[in-house]
N, C-alpha and C positions, 0 to 999 in steps of 0.2 A: 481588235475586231470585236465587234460587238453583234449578238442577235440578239431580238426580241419576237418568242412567240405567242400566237393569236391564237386561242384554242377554240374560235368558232368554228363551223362551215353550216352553209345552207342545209347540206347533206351530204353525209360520209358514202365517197366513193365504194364500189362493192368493191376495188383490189388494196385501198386505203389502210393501212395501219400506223399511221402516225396517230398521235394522238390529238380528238378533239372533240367537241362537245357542240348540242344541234344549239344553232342562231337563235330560234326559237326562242331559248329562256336564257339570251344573251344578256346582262347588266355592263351594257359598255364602260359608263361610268366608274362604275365600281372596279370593272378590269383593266382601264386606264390609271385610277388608284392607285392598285396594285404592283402596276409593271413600276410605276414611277417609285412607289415605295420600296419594291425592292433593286433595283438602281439605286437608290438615294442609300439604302444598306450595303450596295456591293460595289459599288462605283471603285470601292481599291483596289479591285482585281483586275484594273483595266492599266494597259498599258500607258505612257505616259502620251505614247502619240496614237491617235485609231486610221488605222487605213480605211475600215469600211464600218458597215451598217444595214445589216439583212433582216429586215422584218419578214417573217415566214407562219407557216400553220400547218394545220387548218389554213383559213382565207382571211390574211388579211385587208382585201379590197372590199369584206363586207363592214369592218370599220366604219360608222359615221362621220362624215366629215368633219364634224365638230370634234369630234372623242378624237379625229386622226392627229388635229391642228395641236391639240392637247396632249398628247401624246408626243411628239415629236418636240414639241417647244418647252415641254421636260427635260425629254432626254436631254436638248442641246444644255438647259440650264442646271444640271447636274453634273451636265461633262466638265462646264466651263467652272464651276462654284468650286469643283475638286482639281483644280488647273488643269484637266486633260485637252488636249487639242484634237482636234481633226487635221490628217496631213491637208496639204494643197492635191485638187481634185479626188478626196475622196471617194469611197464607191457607198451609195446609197440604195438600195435593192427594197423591189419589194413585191412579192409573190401575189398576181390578181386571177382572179378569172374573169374569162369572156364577157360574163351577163353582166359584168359587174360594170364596166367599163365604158361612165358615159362624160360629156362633158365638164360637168360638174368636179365630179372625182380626179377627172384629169388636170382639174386646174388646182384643188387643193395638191393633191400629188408635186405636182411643179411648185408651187408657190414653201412648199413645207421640204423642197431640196431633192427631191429624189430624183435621181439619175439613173436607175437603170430599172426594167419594170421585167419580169419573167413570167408569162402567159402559160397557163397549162390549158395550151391545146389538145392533146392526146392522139385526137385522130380527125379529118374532115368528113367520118361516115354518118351520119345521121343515126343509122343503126345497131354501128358500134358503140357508139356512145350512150346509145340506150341503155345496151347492154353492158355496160362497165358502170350505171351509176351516174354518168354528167349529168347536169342542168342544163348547160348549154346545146345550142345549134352548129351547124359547121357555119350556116352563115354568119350567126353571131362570133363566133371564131374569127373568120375574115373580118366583119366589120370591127372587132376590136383591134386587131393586127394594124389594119389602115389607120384607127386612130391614134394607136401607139406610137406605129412607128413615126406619123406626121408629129408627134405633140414632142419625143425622148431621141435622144440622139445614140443610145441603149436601149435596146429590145432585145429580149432572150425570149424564142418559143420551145415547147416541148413537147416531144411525141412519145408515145409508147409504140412498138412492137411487140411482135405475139400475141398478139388478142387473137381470141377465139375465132374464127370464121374472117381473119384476115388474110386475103391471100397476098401477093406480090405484087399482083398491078394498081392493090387497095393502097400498099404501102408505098410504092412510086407514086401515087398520085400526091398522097400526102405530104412528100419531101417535094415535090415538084410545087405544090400550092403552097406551103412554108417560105421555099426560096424565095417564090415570085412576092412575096409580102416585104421583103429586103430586111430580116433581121438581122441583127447584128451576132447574134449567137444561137445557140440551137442545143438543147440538152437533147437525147433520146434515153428512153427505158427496155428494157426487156420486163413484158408482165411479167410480176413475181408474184408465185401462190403462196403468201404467207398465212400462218397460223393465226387462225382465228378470225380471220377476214370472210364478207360473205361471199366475196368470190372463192375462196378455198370452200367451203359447204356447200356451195352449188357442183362443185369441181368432185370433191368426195361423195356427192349424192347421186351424178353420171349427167346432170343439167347440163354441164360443163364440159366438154373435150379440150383440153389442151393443143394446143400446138405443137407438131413434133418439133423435138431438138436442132434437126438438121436444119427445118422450114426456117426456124428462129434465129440459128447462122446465119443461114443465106440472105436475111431480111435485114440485117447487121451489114454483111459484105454488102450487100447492094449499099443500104444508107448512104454508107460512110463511102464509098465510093462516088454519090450523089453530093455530098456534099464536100468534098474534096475536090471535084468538078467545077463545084460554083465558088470556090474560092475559102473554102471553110479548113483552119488548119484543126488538124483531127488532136487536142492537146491534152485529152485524157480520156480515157475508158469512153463516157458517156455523153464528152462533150466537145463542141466543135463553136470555133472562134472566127470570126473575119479577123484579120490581122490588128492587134492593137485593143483587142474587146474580149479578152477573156475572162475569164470571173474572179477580180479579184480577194474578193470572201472565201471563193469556195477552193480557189488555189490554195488560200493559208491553212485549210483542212489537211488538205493533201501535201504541204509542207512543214506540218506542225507548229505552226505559229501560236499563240496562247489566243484564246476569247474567251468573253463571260456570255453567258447566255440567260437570260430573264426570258421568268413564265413559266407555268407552269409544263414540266416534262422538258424543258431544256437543260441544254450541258453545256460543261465549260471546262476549258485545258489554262493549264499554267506554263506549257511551251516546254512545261520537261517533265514531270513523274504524278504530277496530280491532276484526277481529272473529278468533276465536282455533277452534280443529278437531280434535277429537280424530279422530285415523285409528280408522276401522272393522276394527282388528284386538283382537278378543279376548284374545288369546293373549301379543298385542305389550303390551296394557295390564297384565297380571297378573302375567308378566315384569318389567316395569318398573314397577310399585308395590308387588308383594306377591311378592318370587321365591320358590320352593320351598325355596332353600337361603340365608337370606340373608348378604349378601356377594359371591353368586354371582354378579351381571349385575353386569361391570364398571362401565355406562356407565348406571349409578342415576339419576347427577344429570343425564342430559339431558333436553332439555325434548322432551317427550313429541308436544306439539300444533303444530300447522302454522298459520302467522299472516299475516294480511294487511291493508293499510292502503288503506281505500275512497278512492278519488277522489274532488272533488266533484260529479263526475259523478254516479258510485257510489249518493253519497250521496243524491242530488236525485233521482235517481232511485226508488230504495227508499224518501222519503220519501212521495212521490208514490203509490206501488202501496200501503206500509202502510198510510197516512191511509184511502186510500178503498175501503180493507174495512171501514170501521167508520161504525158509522150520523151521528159525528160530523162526519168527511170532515177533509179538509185545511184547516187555518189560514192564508189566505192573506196574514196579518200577516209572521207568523214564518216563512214559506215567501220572502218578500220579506226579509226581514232577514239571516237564512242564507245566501239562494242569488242576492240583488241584484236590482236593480230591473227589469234586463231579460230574466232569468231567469221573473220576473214574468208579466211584460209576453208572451214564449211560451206560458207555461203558460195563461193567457187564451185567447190568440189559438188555439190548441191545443180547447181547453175549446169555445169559441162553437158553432160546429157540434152539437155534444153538448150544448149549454143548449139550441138551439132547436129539437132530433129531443128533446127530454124525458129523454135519458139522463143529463144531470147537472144538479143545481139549486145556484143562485149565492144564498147567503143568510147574513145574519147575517156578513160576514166568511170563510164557508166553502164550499169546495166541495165538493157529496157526491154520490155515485151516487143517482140516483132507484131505486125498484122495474126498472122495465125496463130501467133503465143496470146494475144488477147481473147481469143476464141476461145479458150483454154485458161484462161487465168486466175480462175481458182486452184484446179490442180498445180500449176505451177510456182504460185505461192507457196501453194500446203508443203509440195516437195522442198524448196529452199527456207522454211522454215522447222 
């Protein structure tokens, strides 16, 4: 698995904390440069065959189309130069928004392989989306949905929940105009107040009321009971599939598969104890891949990303929290062969209380969050680990 990210956006959403930097004083070039130079440096961390390929952000549909074609006809030409392959159909992803999305783009898109496109819709309220920060329209929303879904045979949209002054019929409306667009897939969010966001400052300043706890369940149960209706199978915490379309990238997160991740503030797993960090500087990565004057930065060759090797603690642990976001749950086989018999023998004894309150069900060899154990499934982690 491979990502590559884009550290633009037009404008950073107020609940946004990923990292990214304003378009504004974008140098596409030069950050095309970059990504390709450091793939052309780390390309051996890549498995010998790639299932997929997530270009993400910040946005990258604000991408030139020229800098896209270039970008992409890199990547392929670094994959192939170091023998890696791409399996047969793999999954080509790439995270747009609404305003972004017109003819043009959509035919470079197509023409440069991409097969699956993820919209971040958020909400169809004109005035919520004010207030959380969008660019976009709900209409714009819709007319990109229509052209997507007409041009990609993969479309994934995305909602938040819990936004401030959402009520319930706000939020049936939204899963109801979602559906009738005919995605293939469907992420949903619960707003998160993170630290240092300007939504959390509006929030600590009293601008802001939260939404209560309960509300923000309830808007969860309904979802996912809306979309389980139209045929969407519920396959992990936050995501719902039509059959045959679930995300193959974002599964291998959730089943520890190894990626490399290029760009600045990306990561990347080795599939078993190492996991690698690009620092959240900008400036620092385009320095150090693509300098203005080249020759100039002394200190080219050093390794850019900050590394760390999980414990098996670490490990047993993050098993434990990946597995049981996903409707599969934890293999209690290979959870015992990995992490030993008495390791085991805890995470049981951990579990029992939560098999018989109905938060977790013991089946097949697996354990998994029930419906109401998701509701709950942080604590319920915390407790079995």
């Amino acid at each position: 698995m491979l990502y590559i990210h884009i550290p633009y956006c037009r404008r950073k959403c107020l609940y946004c904390d990923f990292f990214s930097g304003g378009a504004s004083v974008a140098c596409w070039p030069r950050l095309t440069d970059a990504l390709l130079a450091e793939l052309q440096e780390r390309v051996g961390e890549l498995p010998p065959r790639l299932e997929s390929l997530y270009i993400g952000g910040g946005t990258p549909s604000l991408m030139p189309p020229v800098e896209f074609r270039r970008l992409m006809a890199g990547v392929r030409r670094i994959v192939a130069e170091f023998r890696r392959e791409w399996a047969e159909e793999a999954e080509f992803t790439i995270e747009v928004n609404p305003e972004d999305v017109d003819e043009e783009r959509i035919r470079v898109w197509q023409e440069c392989g991409i097969s699956r496109v993820s919209v971040g819709i958020q909400t169809f309220s004109d005035p919520l989306l004010r207030h959380i920060g969008r660019t976009h329209t709900a209409d714009e929303a819709s007319g990109a949905l229509c052209r997507l879904t007409a041009s990609f045979r993969n479309v994934s949209g995305d909602l938040i929940f819990g936004l401030p002054g959402q009520d319930m019929a706000q939020l049936r409306r939204d899963v109801e105009r979602l559906i009738a667009a005919s995605p293939q897939h469907v992420s949903v969010y619960a707003l998160m107040y993170e630290e240092g966001t300007a939504l959390t400052a509006l929030r600590d300043a009293g601008r802001i009321v939260p939404t209560d706890d309960e509300i923000v369940a309830a808007q969860y149960e309904a979802l996912t009971a809306m979309l389980r209706d139209a045929g969407f199978e519920h396959y992990e915490i936050s995501n719902y599939a039509r059959p045959g379309y679930r995300s193959r990238h974002n599964s291998g997160y959730w089943t520890g598969r190894p990626y490399l991740g290029i760009g600045p503030s990306a990561h990347s797993y080795d599939g078993s104890a190492r996991r690698r960090a690009n620092p959240t500087d900008l400036f620092g990565y385009l320095d150090r891949f693509a300098p203005i004057l080249p020759g100039s930065i002394t200190d080219s060759g050093r390794v850019f990303y900050t590394e760390e090797t999980l414990s098996e603690d670490e490990r047993r642990e993050e098993r434990v929290m990946l597995s049981l976001r996903t409707a599969e749950g934890l293999c209690l086989e290979s959870y015992g062969v990995d992490f030993g018999a008495d390791a085991l023998m805890t995470l049981l004894r951990n579990a029992g209380p939560h098999i018989v309150a109905g938060r977790l069900q013991r089946a097949a060899g697996r354990l998994a969050l029930t419906q109401s154990g998701i509701l709950v499934a942080d604590c319920v982690i915390v407790d079995l680990i």
